[in-house]
DRENMILO-946161 format. One record per residue (C-alpha): residue number from 0; x, y, z. Coordinates in nm, 4 decimals. Layout:
N
    n         x         y         z
  NUM         X         Y         Z
...
***
This chain:
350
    n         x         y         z
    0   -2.0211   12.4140   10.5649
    1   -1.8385   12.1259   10.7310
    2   -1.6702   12.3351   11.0176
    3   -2.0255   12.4249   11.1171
    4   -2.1895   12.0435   11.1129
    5   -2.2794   12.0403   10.7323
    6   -2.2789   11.7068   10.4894
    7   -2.1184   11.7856   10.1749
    8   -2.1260   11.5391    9.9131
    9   -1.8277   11.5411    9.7032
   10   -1.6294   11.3136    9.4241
   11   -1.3429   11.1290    9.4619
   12   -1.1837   10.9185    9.1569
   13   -1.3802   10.6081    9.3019
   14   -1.6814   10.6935    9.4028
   15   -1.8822   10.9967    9.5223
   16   -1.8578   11.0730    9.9103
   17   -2.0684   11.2409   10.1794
   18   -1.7946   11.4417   10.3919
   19   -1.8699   11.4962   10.7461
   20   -1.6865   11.6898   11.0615
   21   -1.5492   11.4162   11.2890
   22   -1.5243   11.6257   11.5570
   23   -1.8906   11.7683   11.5108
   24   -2.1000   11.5475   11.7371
   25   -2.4445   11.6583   11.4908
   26   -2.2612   11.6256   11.1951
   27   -2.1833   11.2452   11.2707
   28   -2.5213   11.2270   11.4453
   29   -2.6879   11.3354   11.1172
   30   -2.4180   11.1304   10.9074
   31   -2.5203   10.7885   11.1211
   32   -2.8772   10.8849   11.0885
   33   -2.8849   10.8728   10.6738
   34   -2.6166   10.5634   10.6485
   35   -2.8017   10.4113   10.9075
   36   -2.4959   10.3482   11.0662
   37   -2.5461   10.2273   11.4524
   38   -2.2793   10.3981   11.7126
   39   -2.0555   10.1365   11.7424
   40   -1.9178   10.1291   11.3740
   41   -1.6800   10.3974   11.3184
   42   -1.6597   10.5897   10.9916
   43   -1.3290   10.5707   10.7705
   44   -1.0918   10.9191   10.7719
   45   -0.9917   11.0691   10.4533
   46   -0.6904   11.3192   10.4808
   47   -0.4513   11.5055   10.2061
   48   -0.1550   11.4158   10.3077
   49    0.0125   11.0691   10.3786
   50    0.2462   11.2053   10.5909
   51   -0.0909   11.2873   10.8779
   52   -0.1416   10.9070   10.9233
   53    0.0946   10.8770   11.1787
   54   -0.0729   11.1342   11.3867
   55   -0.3850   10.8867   11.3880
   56   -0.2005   10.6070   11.4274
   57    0.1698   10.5947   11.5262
   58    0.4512   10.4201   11.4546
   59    0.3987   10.2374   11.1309
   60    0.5117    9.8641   11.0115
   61    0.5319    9.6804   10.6911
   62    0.3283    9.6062   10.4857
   63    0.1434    9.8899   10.5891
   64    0.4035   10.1508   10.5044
   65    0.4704    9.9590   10.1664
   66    0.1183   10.0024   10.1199
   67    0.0313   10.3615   10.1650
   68    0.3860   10.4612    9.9769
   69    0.2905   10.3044    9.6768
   70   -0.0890   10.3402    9.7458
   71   -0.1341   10.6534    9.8152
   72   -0.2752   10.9209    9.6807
   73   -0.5107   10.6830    9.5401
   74   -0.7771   10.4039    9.5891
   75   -0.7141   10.1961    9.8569
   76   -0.8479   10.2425   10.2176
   77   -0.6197   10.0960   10.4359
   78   -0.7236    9.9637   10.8377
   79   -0.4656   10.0124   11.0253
   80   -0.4161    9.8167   11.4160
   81   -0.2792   10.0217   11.6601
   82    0.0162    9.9871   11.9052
   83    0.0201    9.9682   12.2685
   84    0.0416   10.3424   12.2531
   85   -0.2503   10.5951   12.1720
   86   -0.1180   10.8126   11.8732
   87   -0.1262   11.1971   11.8932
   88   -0.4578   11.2506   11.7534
   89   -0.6406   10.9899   11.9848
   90   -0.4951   11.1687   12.2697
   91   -0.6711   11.5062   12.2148
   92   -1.0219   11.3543   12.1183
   93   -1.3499   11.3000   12.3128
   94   -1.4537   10.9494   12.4472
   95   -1.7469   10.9990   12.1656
   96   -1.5554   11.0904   11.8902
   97   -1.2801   10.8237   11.9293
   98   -1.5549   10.6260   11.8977
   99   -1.6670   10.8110   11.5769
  100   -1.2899   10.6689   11.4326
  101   -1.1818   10.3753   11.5954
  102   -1.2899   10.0403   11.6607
  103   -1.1112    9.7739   11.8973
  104   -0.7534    9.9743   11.8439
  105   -0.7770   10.0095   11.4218
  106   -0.8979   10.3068   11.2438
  107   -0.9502   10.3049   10.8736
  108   -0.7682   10.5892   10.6216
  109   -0.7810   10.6680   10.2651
  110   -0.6066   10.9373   10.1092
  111   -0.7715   11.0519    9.7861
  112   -0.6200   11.1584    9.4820
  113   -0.8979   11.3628    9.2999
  114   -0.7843   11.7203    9.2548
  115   -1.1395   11.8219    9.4292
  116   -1.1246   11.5682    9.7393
  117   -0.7660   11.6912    9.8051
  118   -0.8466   12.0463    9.7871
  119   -1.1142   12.0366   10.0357
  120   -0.9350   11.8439   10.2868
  121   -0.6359   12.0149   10.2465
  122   -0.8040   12.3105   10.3431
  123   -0.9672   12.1572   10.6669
  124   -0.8213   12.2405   10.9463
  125   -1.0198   11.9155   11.1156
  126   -1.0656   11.5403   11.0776
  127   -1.3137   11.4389   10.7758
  128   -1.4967   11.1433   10.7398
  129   -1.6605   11.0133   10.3930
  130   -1.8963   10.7251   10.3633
  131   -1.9698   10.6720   10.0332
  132   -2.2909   10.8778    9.8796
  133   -2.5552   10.6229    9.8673
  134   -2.7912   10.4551   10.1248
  135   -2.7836   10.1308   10.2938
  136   -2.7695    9.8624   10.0193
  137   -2.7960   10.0868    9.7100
  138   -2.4941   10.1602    9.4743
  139   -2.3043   10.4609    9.5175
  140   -2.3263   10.6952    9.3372
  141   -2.0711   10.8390    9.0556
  142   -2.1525   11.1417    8.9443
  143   -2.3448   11.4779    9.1072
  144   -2.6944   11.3714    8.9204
  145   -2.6835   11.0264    9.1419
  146   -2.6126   11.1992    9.4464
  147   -2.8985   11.4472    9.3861
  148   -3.1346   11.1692    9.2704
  149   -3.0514   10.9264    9.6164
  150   -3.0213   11.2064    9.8698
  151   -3.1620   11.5233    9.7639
  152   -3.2661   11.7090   10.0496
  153   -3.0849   11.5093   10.3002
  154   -2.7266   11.6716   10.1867
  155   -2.6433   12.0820   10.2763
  156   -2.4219   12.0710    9.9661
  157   -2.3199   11.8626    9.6472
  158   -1.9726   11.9571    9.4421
  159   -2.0251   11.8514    9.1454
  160   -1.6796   11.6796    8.9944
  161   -1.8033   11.5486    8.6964
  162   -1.7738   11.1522    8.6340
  163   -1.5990   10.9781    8.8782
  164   -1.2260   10.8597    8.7643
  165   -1.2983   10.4860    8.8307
  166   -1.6640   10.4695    8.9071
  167   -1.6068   10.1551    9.1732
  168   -1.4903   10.1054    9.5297
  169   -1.1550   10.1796    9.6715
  170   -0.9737    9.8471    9.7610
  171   -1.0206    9.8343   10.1457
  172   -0.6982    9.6221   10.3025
  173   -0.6104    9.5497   10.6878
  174   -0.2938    9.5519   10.8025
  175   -0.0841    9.4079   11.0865
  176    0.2578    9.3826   11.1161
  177    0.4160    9.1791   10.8503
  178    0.0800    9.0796   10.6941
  179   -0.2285    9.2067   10.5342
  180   -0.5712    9.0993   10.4794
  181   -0.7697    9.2878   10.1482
  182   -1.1087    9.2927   10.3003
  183   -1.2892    9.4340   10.0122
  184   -1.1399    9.4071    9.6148
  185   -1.1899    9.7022    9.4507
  186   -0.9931    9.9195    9.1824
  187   -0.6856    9.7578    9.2859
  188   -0.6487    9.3575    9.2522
  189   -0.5242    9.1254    9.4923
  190   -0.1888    9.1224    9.2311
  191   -0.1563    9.5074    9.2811
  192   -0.1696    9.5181    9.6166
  193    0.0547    9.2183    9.6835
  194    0.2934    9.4056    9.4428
  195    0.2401    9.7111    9.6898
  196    0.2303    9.5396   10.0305
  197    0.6232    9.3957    9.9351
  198    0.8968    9.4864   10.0709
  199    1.2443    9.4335    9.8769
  200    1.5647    9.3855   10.0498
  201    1.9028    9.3877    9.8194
  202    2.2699    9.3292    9.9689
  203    2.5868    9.3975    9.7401
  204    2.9322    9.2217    9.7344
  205    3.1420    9.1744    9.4548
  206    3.1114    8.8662    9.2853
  207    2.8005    8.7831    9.4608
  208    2.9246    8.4302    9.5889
  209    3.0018    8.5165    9.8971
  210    2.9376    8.7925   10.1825
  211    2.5820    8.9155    9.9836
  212    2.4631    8.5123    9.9238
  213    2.5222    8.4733   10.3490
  214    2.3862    8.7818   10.4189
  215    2.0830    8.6878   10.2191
  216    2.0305    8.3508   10.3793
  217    2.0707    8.4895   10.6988
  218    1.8516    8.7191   10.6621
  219    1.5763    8.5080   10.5091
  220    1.6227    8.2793   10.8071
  221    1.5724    8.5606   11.0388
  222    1.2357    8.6994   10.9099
  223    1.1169    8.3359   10.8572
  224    1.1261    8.2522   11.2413
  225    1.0174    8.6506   11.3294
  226    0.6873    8.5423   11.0897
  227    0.6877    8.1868   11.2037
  228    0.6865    8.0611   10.8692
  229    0.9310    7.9293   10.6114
  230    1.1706    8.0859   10.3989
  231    1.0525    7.9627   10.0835
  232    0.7246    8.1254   10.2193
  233    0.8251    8.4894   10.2693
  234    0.7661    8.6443    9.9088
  235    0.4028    8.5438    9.9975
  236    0.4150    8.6936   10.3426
  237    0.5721    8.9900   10.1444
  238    0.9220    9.0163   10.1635
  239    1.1603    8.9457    9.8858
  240    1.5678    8.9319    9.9840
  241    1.8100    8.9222    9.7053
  242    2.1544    8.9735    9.6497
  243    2.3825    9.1386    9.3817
  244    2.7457    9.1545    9.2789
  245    2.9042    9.4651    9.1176
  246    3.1185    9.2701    8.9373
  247    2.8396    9.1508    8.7106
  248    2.8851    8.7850    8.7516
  249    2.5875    8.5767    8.6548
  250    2.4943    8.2524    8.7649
  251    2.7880    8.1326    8.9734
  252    2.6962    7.9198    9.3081
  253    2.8145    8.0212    9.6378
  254    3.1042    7.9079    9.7563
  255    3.1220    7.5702    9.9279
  256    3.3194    7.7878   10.2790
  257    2.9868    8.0092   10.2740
  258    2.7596    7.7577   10.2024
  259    2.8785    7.5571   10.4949
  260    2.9156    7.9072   10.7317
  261    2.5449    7.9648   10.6916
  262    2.4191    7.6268   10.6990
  263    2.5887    7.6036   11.0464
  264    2.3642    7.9311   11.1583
  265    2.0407    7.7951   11.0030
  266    2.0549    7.9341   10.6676
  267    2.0559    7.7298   10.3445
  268    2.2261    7.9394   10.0206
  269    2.2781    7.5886    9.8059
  270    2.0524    7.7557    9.5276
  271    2.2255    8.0448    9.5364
  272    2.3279    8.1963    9.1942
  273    2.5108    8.5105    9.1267
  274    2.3438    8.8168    8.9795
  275    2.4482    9.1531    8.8626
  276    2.4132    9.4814    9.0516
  277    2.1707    9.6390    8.7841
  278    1.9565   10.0217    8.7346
  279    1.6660    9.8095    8.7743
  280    1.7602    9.6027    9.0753
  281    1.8745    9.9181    9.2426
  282    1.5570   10.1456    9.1704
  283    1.2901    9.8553    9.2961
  284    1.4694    9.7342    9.5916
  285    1.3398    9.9441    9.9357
  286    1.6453    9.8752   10.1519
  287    1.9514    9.8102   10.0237
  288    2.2494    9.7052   10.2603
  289    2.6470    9.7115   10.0950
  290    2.9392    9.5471   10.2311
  291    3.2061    9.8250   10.1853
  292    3.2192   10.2161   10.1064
  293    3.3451   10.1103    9.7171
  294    3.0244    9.8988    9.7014
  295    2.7888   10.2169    9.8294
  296    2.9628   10.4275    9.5593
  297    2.9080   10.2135    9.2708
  298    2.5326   10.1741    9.4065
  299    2.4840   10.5774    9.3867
  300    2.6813   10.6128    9.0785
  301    2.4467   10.3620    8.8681
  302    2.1229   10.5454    9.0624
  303    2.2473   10.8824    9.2630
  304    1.8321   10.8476    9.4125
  305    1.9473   10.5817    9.6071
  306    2.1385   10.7257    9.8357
  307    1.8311   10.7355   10.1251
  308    1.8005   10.3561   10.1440
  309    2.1589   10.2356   10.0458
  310    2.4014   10.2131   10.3450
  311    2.6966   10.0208   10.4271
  312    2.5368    9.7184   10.6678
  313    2.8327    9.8167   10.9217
  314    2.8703   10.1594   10.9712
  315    3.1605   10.1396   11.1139
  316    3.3816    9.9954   10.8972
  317    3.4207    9.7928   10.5623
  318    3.3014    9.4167   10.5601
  319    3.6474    9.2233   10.4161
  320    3.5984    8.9637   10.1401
  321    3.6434    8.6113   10.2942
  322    3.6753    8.4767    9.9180
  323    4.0212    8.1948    9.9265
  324    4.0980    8.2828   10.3128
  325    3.9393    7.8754   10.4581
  326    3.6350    7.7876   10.6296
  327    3.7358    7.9775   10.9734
  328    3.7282    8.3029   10.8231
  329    3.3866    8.2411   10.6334
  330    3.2925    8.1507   11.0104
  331    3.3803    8.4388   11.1438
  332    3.2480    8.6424   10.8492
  333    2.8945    8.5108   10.8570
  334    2.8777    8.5802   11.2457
  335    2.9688    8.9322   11.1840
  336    2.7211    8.9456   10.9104
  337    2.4202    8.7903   11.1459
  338    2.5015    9.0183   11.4582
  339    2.4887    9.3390   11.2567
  340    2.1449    9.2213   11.0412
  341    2.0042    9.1670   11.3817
  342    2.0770    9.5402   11.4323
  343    1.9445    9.6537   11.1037
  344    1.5937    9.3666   11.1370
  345    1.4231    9.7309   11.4044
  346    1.4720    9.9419   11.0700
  347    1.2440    9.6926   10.8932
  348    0.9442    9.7681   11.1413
  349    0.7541    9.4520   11.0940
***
């Protein structure tokens, strides 16, 4: 029904939808038509798989990858800006039906989770749009019956799903590169998503009151003046940088050598306090950057699943311990450390 230009209303676990063929000029014809939808406003995609969205979009940043890893399957529509670059799928589309998707470089994506939803779409073998099954300014509907009742006769088919999961909106957010805008709260609060949108960085040391505490403020420093705002700022822009020791230490400052290294290179670690390298720590943080090989192997021996984002910060060799070796080796130390976290900020992608 949909390869051949058909509206099929279907559920998802928010609302009910009204799938359409984005590549079938009278299916989007017809789908503008009972949205009332003028040309210029592009429909949202839905797809099965998070793993397509780079094909409509490219190269992805934070908080947007954040987002759709911890969003995804699920109710959030995300709008996504595009790069320079046109992504795959732009490339093989009509002028019209890049127009049927995008809108001043940003397309917007959901990918559903209700066993129905996901079975269709993984079974197209085209782009689907899906507007939600209502028209302009009534509530959508939830279940088959309200579908029937709002647009019988105007629909070629209606899947009947039962209930919907949620009964409300998806959560519709825009995001840039390190920021995001929710644009419409629905299932998912503004404290979910900020949970979602963050992204943690965790660097390990030893006692935690040295290499991991400069590292840190360095770091912090860094994104601060990439975002343009101030370090104290960045858990709200979405970042949170911590540091650990394995040695379990708790509360200990950091030392007065790498307090004064990092304060010379713009960094301020006076409140620094020692933590402990913990299961916890390990299994929320999204990056996590070591100072030697020991330190990576008592990261994967606590959590073995860590081993895709724990890695030594050098890869080339072990980061010494500049604990009792005076102020000119802390120097040196917190150089080393800056030079190779500028090398590591292009893994971020913000």
């Amino acid at each position: 029904m949909l390869r051949n230009g058909g509206l099929v209303g279907f559920p998802t676990e928010t609302v009910y939808g009204i799938a359409a063929n984005a590549s079938n000029e009278k299916a989007i014809k017809k789908l503008r038509e009972l949205k009332e939808r003028p040309k210029n406003q592009p429909f949202s995609l839905v797809i099965a798989d998070k793993q397509q969205v780079t094909d409509y979009v490219g190269e992805l940043s934070w908080p947007g990858i954040g987002l759709l890893q911890r969003g995804w399957p699920g109710p959030l529509t995300l709008i996504f800006h595009l790069g320079k670059k046109n992504p795959a799928a732009m490339k093989k589309m009509s002028t019209s039906q890049v127009k049927n998707l995008y809108y001043r470089r940003t397309i917007g994506i959901r990918c559903p989770e209700e066993p129905v939803a996901r079975s269709i779409l993984e079974q197209s073998r085209f782009g689907v749009v899906a507007p939600s099954a209502n028209r302009k300014g009534q509530t959508p509907a939830t279940t088959a019956d309200e579908v029937l009742a709002e647009l019988n006769g105007q629909l070629d088919l209606v899947l009947d799903g039962g209930s919907c999961r949620y009964g409300r909106a998806s959560t519709i957010v825009e995001v840039k590169r390190g920021q995001y805008k929710i644009i419409r709260q629905g299932v998912l609060d503004k404290r979910i998503i900020a949970n979602m949108a963050q992204m943690r960085v965790m660097f390990v040391c030893t006692g935690n009151s040295c290499r991991s505490p400069m590292a840190e403020g360095l770091l912090k420093a860094k994104l601060a003046k990439k975002l343009r705002c101030k370090p104290s700022e960045l858990v709200a822009r979405g970042f949170k940088v911590h540091s650990s020791g394995t040695m379990g230490l708790i509360g200990v400052a950091a030392t007065k050598e790498a307090i004064k290294a990092t304060a010379e290179m713009g960094a301020d670690i006076r409140r620094h306090r020692s933590k402990a390298l913990t299961i916890e720590n390990i299994q929320q943080a999204d990056q996590i950057w070591v100072m030697t090989k020991t330190h990576l192997r008592e990261v994967l021996s606590l959590v073995p699943e860590a081993k895709n984002k724990t890695k030594c910060l050098d890869p080339n060799g072990n980061i010494s311990d500049p604990i009792g070796q005076g102020q000119v080796v802390y120097r040196k130390c917190a150089d080393r450390l800056s030079k190779l976290i500028d090398n590591h900020l292009k893994e971020l992608k913000i």
